[in-house]
N, C-alpha and C positions, 0 to 999 in steps of 0.2 A: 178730469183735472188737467190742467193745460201747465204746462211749462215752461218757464222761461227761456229765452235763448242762450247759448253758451257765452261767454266774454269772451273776447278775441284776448290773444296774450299780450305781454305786457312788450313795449317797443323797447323800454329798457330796466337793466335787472333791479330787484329791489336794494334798498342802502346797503345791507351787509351780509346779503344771501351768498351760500356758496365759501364764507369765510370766520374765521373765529376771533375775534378783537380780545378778550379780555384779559387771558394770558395766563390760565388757570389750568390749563387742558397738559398734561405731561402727556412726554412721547412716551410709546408702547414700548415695551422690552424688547431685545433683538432675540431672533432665533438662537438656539445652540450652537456653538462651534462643532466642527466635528469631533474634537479633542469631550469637548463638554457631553456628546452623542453619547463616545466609547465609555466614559462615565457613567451617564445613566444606564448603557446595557448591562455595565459590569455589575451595579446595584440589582438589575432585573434577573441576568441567569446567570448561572454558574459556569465556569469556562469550558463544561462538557454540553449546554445548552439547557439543562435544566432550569426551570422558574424557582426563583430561589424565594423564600418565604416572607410575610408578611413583618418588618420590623419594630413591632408593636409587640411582638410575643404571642397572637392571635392563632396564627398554627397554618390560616389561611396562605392563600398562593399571593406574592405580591404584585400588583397589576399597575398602579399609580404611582407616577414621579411628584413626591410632596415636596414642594419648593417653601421654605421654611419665612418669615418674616420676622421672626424672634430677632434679635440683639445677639449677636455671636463677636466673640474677636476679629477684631478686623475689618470687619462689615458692617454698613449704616445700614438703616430702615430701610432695606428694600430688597427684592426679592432677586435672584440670582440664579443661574444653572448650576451653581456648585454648592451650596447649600441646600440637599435636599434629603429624603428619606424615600424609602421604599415603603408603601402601604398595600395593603387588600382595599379593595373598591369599600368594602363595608366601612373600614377605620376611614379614608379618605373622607368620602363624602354621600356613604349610601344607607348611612342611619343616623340617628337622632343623638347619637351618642359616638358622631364619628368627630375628622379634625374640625370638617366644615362645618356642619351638622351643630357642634358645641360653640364656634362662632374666634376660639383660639387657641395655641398651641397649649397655653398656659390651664387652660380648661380640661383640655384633653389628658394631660400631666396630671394633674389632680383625681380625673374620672380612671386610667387609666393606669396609672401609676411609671407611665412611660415617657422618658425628658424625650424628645423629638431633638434639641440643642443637642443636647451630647452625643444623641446616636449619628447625626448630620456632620459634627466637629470629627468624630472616629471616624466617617466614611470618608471623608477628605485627607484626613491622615493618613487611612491604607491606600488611597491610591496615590498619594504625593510619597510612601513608603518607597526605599526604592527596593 
């Protein structure tokens, strides 16, 4: 079977290679602050360095920062470093019955019987606590 030759490239770029016209495309979230960091550790261990547990009630070890997109006071539709919970990998997103897994927090509250809203609105309270 014989092949055809390669194409040489092109002498100049196509219309709109390289760039996005439509205007559809949102920016990505920024990293954490460090202030936002000391937050999510505090959620993680306890200030002797223990992993501090799963906040679903699950008994599990907490491993995942779940950054919430529910409707809270204060905050529009969109996801945030301060707005978040402490889960076990399973409740996150490592079974079929986890937050991801069910598709919303709203689902998971139902299957689960645990507000994710309220436990995220208290975590932000005790560390704004002085």
């Amino acid at each position: 079977m014989r092949r055809s030759p390669l194409k040489p490239k092109r002498d100049r770029p196509r219309r709109n290679e390289g760039r996005v016209t439509h205007g559809r495309m949102k920016e990505k979230g920024t990293d954490p602050t460090p202030e936002q960091q000391r937050f999510h550790a505090s959620l993680r261990f306890y200030p002797d360095g223990r992993n501090r547990p799963c906040q679903c009630g699950c008994g599990k070890m907490g491993k995942a920062i779940h950054h919430l997109l529910a409707r809270a006071p204060g905050k529009g539709r969109r996801r945030d470093h301060w707005f978040v919970t402490l889960l076990s990998h399973g409740c996150h997103n490592g079974r079929s019955d986890s937050v991801h897994g069910l598709g919303s927090e709203a689902l998971f509250q139902r299957t689960h019987g645990v507000d994710l809203v309220a436990v995220a609105v208290d975590n932000l309270a005790r560390w704004n606590a002085p």
